[in-house]
C-alpha positions as a Markdown table, in Angstrom:
| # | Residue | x | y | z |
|---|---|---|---|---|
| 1 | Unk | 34.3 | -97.6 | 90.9 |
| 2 | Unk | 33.3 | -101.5 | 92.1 |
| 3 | Unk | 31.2 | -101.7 | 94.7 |
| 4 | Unk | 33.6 | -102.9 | 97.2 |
| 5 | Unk | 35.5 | -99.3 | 96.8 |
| 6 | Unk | 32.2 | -97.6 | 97.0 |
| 7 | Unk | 31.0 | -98.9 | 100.0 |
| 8 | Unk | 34.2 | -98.5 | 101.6 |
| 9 | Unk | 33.9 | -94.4 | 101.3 |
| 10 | Unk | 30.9 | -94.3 | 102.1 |
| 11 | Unk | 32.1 | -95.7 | 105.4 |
| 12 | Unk | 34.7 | -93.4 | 105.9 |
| 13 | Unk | 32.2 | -90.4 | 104.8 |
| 14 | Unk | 29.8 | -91.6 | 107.1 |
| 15 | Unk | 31.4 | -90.3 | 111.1 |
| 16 | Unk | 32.1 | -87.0 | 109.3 |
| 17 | Unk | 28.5 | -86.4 | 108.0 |
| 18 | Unk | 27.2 | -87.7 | 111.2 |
| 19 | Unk | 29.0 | -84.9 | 113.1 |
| 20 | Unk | 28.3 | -82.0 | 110.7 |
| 21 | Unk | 24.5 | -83.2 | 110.6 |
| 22 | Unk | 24.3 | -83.5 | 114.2 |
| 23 | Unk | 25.6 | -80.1 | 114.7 |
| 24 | Unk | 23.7 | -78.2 | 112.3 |
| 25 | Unk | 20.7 | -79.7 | 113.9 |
| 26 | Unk | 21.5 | -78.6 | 117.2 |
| 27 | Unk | 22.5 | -75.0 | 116.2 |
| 28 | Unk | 19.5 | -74.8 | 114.6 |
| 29 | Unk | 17.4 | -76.0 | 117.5 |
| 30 | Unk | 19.7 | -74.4 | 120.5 |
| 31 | Unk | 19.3 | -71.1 | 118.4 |
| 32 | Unk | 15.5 | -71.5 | 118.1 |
| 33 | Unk | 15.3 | -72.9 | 121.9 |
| 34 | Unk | 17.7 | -69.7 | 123.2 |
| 35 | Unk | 15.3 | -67.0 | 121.0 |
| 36 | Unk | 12.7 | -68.3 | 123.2 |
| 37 | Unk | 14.6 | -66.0 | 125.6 |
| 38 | Unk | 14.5 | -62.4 | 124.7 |
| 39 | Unk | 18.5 | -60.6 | 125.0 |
| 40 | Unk | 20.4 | -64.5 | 126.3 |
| 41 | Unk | 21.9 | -64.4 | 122.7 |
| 42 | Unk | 20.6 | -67.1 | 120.3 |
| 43 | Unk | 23.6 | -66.9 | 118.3 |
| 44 | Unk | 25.5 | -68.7 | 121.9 |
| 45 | Unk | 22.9 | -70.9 | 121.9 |
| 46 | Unk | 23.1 | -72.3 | 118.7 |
| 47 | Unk | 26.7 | -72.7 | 119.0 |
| 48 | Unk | 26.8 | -74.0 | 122.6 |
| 49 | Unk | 24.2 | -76.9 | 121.2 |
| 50 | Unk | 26.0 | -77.8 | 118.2 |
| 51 | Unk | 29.4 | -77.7 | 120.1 |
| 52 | Unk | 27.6 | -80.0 | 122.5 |
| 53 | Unk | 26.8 | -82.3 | 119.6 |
| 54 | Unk | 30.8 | -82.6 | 118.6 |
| 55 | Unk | 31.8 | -83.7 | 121.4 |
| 56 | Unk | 29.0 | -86.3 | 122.2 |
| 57 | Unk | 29.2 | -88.1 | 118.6 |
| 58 | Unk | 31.4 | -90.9 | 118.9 |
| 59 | Unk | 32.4 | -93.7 | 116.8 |
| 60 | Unk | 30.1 | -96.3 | 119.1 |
| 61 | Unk | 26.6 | -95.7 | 120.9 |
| 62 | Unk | 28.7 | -96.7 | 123.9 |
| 63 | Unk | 31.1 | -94.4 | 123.7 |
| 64 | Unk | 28.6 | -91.9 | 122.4 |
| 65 | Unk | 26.9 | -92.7 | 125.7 |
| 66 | Unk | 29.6 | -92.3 | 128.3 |
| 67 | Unk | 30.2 | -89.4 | 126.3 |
| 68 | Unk | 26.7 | -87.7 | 127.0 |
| 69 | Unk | 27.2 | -88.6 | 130.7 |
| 70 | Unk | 30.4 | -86.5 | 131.1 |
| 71 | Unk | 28.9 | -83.7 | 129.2 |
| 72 | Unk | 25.5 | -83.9 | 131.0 |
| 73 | Unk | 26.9 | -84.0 | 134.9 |
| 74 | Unk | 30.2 | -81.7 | 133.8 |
| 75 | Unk | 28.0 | -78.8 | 132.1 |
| 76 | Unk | 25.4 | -79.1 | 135.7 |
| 77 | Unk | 28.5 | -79.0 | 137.8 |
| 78 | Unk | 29.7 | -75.8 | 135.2 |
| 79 | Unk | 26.7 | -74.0 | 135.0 |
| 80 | Unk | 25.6 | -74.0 | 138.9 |
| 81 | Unk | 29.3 | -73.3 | 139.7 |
| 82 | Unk | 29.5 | -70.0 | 137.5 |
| 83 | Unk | 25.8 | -69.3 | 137.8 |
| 84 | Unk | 26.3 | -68.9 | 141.7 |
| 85 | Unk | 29.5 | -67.5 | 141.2 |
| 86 | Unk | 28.1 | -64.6 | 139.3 |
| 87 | Unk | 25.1 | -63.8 | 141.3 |
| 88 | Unk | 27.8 | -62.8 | 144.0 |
| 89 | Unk | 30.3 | -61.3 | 142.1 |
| 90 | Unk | 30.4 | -59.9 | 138.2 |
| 91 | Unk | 32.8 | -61.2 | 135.4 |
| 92 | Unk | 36.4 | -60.6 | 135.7 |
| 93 | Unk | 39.4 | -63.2 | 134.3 |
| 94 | Unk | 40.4 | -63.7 | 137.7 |
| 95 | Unk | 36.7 | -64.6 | 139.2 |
| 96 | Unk | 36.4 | -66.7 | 136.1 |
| 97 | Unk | 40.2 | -68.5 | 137.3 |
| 98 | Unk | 38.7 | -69.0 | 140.6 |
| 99 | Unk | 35.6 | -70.1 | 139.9 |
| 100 | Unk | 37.3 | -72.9 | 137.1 |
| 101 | Unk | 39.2 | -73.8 | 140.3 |
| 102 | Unk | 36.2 | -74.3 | 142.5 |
| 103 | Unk | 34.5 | -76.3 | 139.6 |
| 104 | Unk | 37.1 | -78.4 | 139.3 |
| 105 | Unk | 37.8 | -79.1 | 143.2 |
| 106 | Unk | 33.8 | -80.1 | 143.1 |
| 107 | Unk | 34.0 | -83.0 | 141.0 |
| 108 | Unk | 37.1 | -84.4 | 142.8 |
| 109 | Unk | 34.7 | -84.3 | 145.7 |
| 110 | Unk | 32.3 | -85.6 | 144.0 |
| 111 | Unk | 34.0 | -88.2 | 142.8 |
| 112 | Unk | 33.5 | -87.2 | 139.0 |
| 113 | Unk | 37.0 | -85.7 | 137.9 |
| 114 | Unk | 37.0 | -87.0 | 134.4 |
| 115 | Unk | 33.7 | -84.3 | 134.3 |
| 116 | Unk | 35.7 | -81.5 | 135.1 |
| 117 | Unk | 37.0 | -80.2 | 131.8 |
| 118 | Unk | 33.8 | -79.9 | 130.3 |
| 119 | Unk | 32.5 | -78.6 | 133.8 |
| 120 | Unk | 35.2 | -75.6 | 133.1 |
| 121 | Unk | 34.4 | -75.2 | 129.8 |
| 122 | Unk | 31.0 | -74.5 | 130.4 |
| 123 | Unk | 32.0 | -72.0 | 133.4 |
| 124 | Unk | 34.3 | -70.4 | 130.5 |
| 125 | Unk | 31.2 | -70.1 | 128.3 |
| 126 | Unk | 28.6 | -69.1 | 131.2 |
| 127 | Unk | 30.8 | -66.2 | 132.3 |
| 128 | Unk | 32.3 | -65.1 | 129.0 |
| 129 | Unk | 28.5 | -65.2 | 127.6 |
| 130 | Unk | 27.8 | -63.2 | 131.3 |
| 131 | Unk | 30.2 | -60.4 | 130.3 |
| 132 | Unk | 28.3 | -60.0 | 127.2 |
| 133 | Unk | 25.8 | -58.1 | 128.5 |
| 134 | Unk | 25.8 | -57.6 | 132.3 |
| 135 | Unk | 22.4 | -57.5 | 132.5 |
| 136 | Unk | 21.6 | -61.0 | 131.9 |
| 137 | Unk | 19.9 | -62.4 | 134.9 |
| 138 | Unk | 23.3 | -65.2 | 135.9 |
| 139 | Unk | 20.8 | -68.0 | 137.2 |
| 140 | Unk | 18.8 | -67.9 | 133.6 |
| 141 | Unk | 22.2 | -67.3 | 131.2 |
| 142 | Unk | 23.8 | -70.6 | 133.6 |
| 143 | Unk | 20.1 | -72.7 | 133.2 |
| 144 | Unk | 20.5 | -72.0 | 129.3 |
| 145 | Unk | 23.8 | -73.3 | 129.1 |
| 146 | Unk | 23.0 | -75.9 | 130.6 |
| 147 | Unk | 20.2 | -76.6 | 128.8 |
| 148 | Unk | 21.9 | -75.8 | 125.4 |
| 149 | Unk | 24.8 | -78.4 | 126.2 |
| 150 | Unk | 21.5 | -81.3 | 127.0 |
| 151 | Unk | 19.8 | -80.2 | 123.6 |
| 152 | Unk | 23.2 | -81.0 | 121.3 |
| 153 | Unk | 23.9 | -83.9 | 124.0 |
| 154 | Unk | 20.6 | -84.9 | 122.9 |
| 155 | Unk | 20.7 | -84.6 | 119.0 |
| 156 | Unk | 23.9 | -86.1 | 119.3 |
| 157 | Unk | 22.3 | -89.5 | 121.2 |
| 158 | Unk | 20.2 | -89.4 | 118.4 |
| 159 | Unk | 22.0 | -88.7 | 115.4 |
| 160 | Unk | 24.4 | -91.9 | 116.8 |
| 161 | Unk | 21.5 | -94.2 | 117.4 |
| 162 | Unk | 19.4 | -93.3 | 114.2 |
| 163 | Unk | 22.1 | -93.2 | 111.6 |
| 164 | Unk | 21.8 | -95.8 | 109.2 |
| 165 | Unk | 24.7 | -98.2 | 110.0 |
| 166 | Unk | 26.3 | -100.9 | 112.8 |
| 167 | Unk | 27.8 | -98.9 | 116.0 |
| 168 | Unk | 28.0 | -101.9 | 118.1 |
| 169 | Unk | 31.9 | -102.3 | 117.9 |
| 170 | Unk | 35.2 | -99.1 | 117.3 |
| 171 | Unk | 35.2 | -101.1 | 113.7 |
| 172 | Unk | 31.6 | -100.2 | 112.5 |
| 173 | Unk | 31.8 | -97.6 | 110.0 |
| 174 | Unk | 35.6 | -98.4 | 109.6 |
């Protein structure tokens, strides 16, 4: 193989590896992070992280970054929905339907609706994780979501600005 044909597959390996190395990292560190925690379910942690890191690795650090601002703000608006939510009322579908809908209704008010399907999908994970075990303090399982979702956001950041390559333009890595 010439060098031209080389290089270009190494571009076109390069956004996959980035993901799957950005995500193992965060699993590795949200499951470490969540252990921290005695009964809040490392295994959640690792996977809300490295989920976190998918969906902030973009093609471009500025995308990448606008992308870590949506997840950020959405998972706060999430986790303090569905964390308040279940201190006054335990898990059901229906309480988890109403409280998508008051999540969602917040960040229209807020001004921030493009944040509000990754502020449901954390209030999805906060009260699916909550019906887990019912005797997870809601507050604590909602603050570890949230944090879980800034340690992949975070790795993510990372993994975009370190990687060895140009992100400056939607063609870099192309």
């Amino acid at each position: 193989m010439n060098r031209a044909k080389h290089l270009k597959v190494l571009k076109h390996l390069r956004i996959p590896a980035e993901i799957a190395v950005a995500a193992l990292v965060a699993y590795l560190i949200g499951f470490q992070f969540t252990s921290l925690f005695p009964d809040y379910l490392p295994k959640i942690g690792g996977l809300w992280s490295a989920l976190s890191a998918v969906v902030v690795t973009q093609l471009t650090r500025k995308e990448a970054t606008s992308s870590a601002s949506l997840r950020i703000l959405g998972s706060a608006i999430g986790a303090l929905t569905s964390g308040i939510f279940l201190c006054i009322h335990p898990f059901d579908p229906f309480g988890m339907a109403l409280a998508i809908f008051a999540t969602v209704l917040l960040c229209s008010a807020f001004k921030v609706p493009s944040h509000a399907r990754l502020a449901a999908i954390t209030v999805i994970v906060v009260m699916v994780t909550a019906s887990l075990d019912e005797k997870l303090n809601p507050l604590l399982n909602a603050l570890l979501r949230f944090l879980e979702s800034c340690i992949g956001t975070g790795v993510a950041l990372l993994a975009v600005w370190l990687w060895p390559s140009s992100r400056s333009s939607p063609d870099a890595g192309a």
